[in-house]
N, C-alpha and C positions, 0 to 999 in steps of 0.2 A: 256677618252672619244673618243680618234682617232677608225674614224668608226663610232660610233652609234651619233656625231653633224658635223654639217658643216655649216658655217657661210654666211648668206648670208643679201644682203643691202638693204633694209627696207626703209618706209618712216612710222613715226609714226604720226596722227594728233591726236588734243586735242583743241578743241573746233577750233579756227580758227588761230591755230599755227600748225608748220609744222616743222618735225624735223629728217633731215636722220642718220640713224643709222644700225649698224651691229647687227643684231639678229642671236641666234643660236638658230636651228631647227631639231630635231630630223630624221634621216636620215630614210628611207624605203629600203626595199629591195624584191625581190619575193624571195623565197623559195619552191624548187621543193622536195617532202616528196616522197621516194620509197621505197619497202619492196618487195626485190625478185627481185629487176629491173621492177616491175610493180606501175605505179605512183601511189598513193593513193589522194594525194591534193596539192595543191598549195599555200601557203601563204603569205600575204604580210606579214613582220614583222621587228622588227629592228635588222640588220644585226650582231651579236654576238650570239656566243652562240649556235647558229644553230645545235648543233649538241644536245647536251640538248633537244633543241626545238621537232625536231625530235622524239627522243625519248618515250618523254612526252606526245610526241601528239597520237602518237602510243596505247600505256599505256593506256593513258586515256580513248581513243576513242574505245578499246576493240578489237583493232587489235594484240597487245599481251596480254601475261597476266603475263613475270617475266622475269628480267634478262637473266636466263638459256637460254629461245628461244635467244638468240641474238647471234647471231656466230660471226659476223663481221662488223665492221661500214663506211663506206667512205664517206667522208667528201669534198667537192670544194666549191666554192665559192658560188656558186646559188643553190647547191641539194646537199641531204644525202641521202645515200641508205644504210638502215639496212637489214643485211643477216640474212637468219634464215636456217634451214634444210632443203635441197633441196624438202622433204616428207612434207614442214609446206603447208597448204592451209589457205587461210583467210579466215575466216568464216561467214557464210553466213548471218548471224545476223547482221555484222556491219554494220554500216550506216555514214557516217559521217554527218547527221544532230543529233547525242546525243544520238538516241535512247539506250537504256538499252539490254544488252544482256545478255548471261547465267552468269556473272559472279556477277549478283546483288543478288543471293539467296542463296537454295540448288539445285543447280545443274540444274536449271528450264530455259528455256529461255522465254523472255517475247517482242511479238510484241508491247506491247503498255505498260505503266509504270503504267496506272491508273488499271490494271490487279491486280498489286501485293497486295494483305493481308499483310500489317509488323507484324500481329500476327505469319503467316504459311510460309511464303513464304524471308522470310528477317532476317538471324542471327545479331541481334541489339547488338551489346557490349557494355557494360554501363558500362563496368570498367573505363574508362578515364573520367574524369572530371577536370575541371578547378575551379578557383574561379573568382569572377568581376575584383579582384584586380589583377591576374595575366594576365588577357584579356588587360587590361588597360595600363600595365606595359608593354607588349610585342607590341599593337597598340603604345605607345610613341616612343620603342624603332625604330619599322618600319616608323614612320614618319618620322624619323630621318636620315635613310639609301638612302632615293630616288634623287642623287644625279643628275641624270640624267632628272627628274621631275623638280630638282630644278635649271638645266640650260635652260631646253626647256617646262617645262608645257605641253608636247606631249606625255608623256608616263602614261602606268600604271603599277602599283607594286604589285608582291607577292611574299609570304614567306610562310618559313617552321619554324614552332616553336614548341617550346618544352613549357616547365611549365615556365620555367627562363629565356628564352629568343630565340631571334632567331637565326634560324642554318643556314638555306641556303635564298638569298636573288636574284632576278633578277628584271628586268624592261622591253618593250618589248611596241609599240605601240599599240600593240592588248592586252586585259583581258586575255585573251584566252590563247593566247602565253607566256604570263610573268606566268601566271601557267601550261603550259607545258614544260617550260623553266626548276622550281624548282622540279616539278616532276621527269621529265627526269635525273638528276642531281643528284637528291635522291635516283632514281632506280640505274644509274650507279655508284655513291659510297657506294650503297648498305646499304643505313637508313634506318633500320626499321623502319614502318608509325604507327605503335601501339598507344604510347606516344604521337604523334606530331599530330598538327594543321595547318591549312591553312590561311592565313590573306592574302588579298585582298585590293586593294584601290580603285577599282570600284561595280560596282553594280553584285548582285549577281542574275543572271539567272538561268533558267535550266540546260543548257548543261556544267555551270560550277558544279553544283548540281553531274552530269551526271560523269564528270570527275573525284569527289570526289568518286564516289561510285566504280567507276571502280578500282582505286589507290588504295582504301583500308582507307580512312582516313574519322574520321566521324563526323570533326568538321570544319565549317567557319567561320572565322570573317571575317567582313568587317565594315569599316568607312562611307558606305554608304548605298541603300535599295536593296531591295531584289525583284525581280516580285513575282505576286501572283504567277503562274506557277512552280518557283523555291522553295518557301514554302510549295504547298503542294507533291511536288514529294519531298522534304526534310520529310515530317511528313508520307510520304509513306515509305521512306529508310533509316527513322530509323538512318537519319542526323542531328544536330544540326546545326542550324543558328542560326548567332549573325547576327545584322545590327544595325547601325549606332554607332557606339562606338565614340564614343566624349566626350571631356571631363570627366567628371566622369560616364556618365550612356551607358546603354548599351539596345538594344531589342531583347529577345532571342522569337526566330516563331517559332522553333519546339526542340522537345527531352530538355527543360532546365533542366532535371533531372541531364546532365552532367557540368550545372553550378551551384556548387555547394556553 
């Protein structure tokens, strides 16, 4: 945990009793994201990892689109700068408020996501499917992993899973970040996304919607809800959402053809 807690002295009250104590707190950090030595964003986040983070967030957001562009990485304390080919330009599509760019169809780029037809305009693969009991088994296993969660209650968790369980696991104060965390991490050890699933422990948005479709991966869970926003750009792209998995049941908003 050196790095992402730091202990600091508290007073707890409970009703009209008063009691000092050492609480541990999940630490912050900013994070300066560059590609080409031109900034693209700033993030708050929990200080590990960073280099993942970067990457992921890249990925996601439709600023690359595969390992291969990546030439070189540098890595310090407050910023990463990923290298690409002196000839790369970013394109003019990307946005970093989520919006969808060429990379959600055939070959089409879309100013707005309520544009796309998932009949015409969206290759749906319905090969991957799960079942309830595998969702369940792999939500137990990830409640189990958030070690960080369960010193400070400050962070949130995502994972990379397969049918049998989970592959790759991180934590990160932002939603956002703990899945550009596992992203980034999957792209540089080179996981194919085909097979594998996304599990979340917070609420499922858009722009995480957004970051699925860019990744390649066409399934979420999550232990909690979903916005409307984020369900119908899911039943646009031909994503399946899970929400609230708890206990035994589960609620699937869009594609449950792949819960099988």
């Amino acid at each position: 945990m050196k790095g992402k807690v730091k202990i600091y002295n508290a007073t707890r009250i409970e009703k009209d009793k008063r009691k000092e104590l050492s609480e541990k707190v999940a630490e912050e950090a900013v994070l300066r994201i560059f590609l080409n030595e031109q900034e693209i964003v700033v993030l708050s986040c929990t200080p590990y990892d960073q280099t993942y983070l970067a990457v992921g967030f890249l990925i996601s957001d439709g600023f690359l689109k595969s390992k291969e562009e990546i030439r070189n990485i540098n890595t310090s304390e407050d910023r990463v700068t990923v290298y690409t080919d002196s000839s790369y330009k970013i394109p003019e599509t990307s946005q970093l408020q989520g919006i969808l760019t060429s990379g959600c169809g055939k070959g089409k780029s879309f100013a707005n996501w309520e544009e796309i037809d998932p009949l015409e305009d969206v290759l749906i693969d319905l090969d991957f499917s799960l079942s309830p009991d595998q969702i369940l088994e792999v939500m137990s296993q990830f409640e189990k992993r958030s070690e960080l969660f369960r010193e400070t209650a400050g962070v949130h968790s995502a994972a990379l899973a397969k049918k049998d369980g989970i592959i790759l696991f991180n934590e990160d104060i932002g939603r956002h970040n703990a899945v550009d965390k596992v992203l980034g991490e999957s792209l540089l050890k080179g996981i194919k996304l085909k097979d594998k699933f996304l599990v979340i422990s917070g609420r499922v948005s858009s722009d995480i919607v957004s970051k699925l479709k860019h990744s390649g991966l066409s399934t979420v869970v999550s232990r909690t809800a979903p916005t409307g926003l984020a369900v119908r750009m899911a039943q646009k792209l031909g994503i399946t959402l899970v929400g609230f998995v708890r206990g035994s049941r589960m609620t699937v908003y869009s594609f449950p053809v792949r819960i099988q």
